[in-house]
N, C-alpha and C positions, 0 to 999 in steps of 0.2 A: 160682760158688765153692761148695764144700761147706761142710755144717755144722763137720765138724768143722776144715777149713781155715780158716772165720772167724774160728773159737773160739779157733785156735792164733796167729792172728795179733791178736785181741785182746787174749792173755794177752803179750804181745809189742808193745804199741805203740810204734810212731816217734816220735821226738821228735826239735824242732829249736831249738834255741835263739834266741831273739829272735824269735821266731812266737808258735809254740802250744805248747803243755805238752805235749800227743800227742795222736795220731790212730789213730782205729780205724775199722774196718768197720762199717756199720749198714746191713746186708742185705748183695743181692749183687751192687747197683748205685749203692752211694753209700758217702762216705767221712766220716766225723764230725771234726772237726778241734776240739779244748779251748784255751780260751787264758785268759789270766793275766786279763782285762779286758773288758768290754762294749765299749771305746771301738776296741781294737785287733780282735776278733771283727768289728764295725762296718765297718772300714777294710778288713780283707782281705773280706770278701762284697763289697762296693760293689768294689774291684778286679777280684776274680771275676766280678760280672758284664757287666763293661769287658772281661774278657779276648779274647771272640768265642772262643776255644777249639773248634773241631767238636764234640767229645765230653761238653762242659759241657750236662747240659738242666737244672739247677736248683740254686737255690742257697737255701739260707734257713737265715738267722741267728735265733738265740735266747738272747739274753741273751751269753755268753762262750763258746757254742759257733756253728758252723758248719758243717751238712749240705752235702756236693758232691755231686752227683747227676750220673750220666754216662750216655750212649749206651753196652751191653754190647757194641754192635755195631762200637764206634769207639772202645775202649779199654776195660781191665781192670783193679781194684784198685790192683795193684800201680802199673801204669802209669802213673795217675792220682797215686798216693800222690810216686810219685817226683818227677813234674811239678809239683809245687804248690807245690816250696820257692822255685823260678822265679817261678813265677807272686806268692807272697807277697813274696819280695824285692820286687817292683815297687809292694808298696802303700804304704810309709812315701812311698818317692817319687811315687808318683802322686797318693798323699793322699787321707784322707775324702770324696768328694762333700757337701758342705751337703744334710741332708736339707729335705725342705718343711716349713714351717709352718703348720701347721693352729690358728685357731681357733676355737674350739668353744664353743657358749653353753651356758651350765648354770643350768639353775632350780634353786635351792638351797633355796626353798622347799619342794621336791619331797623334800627329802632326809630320808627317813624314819628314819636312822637318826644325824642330826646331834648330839643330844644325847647320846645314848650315846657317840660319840666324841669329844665335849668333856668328858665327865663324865671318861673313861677318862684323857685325856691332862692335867688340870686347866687346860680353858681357856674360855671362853665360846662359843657358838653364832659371833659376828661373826666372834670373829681363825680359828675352824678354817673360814670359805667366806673368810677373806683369807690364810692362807695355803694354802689347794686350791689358789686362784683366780692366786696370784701367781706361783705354781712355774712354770717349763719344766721341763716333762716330755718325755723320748725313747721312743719304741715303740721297745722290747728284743725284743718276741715278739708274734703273732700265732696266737689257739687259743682252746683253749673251747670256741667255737661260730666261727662264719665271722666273718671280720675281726674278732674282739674283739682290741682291742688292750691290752698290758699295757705300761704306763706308770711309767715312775721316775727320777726318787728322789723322793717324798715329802721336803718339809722333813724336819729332826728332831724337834722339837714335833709332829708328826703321825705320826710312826711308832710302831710296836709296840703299836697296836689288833687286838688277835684277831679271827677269823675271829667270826659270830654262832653261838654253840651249836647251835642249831634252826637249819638253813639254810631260807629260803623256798622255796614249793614252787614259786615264780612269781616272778619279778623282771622286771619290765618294762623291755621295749626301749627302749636312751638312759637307762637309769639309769646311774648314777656312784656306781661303790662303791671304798672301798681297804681294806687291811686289811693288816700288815703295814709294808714300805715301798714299797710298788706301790698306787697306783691303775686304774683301766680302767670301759670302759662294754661293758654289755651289749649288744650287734647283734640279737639277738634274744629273746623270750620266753625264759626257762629260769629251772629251781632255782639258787640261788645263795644263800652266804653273805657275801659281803662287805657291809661295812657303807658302806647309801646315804647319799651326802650331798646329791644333784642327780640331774636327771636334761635332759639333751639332747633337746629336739626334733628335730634333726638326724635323717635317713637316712644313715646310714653302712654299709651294704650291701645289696648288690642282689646276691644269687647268680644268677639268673638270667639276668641283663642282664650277670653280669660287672663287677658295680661295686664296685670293693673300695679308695677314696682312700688306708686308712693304708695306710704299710711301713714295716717295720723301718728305723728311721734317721732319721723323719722326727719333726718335736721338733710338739706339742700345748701350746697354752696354753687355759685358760678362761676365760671371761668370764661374769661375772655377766648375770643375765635376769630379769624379773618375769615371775609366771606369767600377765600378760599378753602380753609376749613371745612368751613361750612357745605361746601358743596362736595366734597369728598366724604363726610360722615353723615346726609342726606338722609332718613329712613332706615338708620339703625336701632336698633332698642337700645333703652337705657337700662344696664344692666341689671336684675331681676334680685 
């Protein structure tokens, strides 16, 4: 597909009603699809990727959108674009798959930045690691760095803590930061400004080896750790 054909077909999105809000081109081998909700984004990937389709090589959801990634060699935009009101009719009825249940221990002793975001929200140190700890949380997205997964809805007592001004130049692997109304832990070493409350002994990615437990869909809960704990289950995996 040429530049200027995407462009024209961008300025031009599809829409379909009881789906997605519309759909545009994102390169010249996959198709973005917008929807009204996380829960229904959710429903139609997990559909998607039940469909077996030949021409489907990928699918990943993020938050209320939905990447279709296709074979150029086994269909074309359009072709694609047209096939997929098909394919989404089938997902109210085929339904949600239950994503898996991850939980994940968190030393909250660890959490460097717990005070600040009790001070910010007017609550004490206890009730903000009991309500971290008590949320189910859904992986919406996958990014960052490798597997980091982004986590929500924070209660609302816990929301609308700011990003840290000075972002660290360093945030350790298995920290637990939110900020906003999303939580997530870092997979690996990097700059980060979210503010920590805990942090996971857990190995949750193995680029290498191919080891990536979350995905979008699959719901996270915490559980409280002493940094004794903590130091005995150091560089374990999280269960696959």
């Amino acid at each position: 597909m040429s530049a200027a054909a995407a462009e024209e077909l961008s300025s031009k999105p599809v829409k379909f009603a009881m789906t997605w809000s519309r759909i545009v081109p994102l390169g010249d081998q996959a198709a973005l699809a917008y929807f009204d909700d996380e829960t229904t984004a959710l429903g139609f990937a997990a559909c998607l990727r039940h469909s077996h389709v030949p021409w489907l090589m990928d699918v990943v959801q993020a938050y209320a959108s939905v990447a279709v990634f296709f074979d150029p060699r086994l269909a074309n935009y359009a072709g694609v674009v047209s096939s997929l009101p098909t394919l989404a009719e089938a997902a109210p009825a085929q339904g949600q798959p239950p994503g898996r249940l991850h939980v994940i221990p968190c030393c909250y002793d660890l959490g460097l930045d717990l005070k600040r975001v009790a001070d910010h929200r007017g609550l004490d140190v206890d009730a903000v690691i009991r309500l971290h700890a008590e949320t189910l949380y859904t992986v919406y997205a996958i990014g960052f760095c490798p597997g980091y997964p982004f986590l929500g809805y924070l209660p609302q007592p816990l929301c609308g803590v700011p990003r840290m001004t000075t972002p660290r130049l360093r945030v350790e692997v298995g920290s637990v930061g939110l900020t906003g109304r999303q939580t997530g832990i870092y997979t690996e070493p990097r700059p980060g400004g979210w503010n920590l409350v805990g942090r996971t002994p857990l190995q949750l990615v193995d680029v290498a080896d191919g080891y990536f437990p979350l995905r979008t869909g699959d719901q996270v809960r915490f559980t409280p750790i002493s940094a004794q704990t903590f130091a005995e289950l150091e560089g374990r995996r999280l269960p696959s």
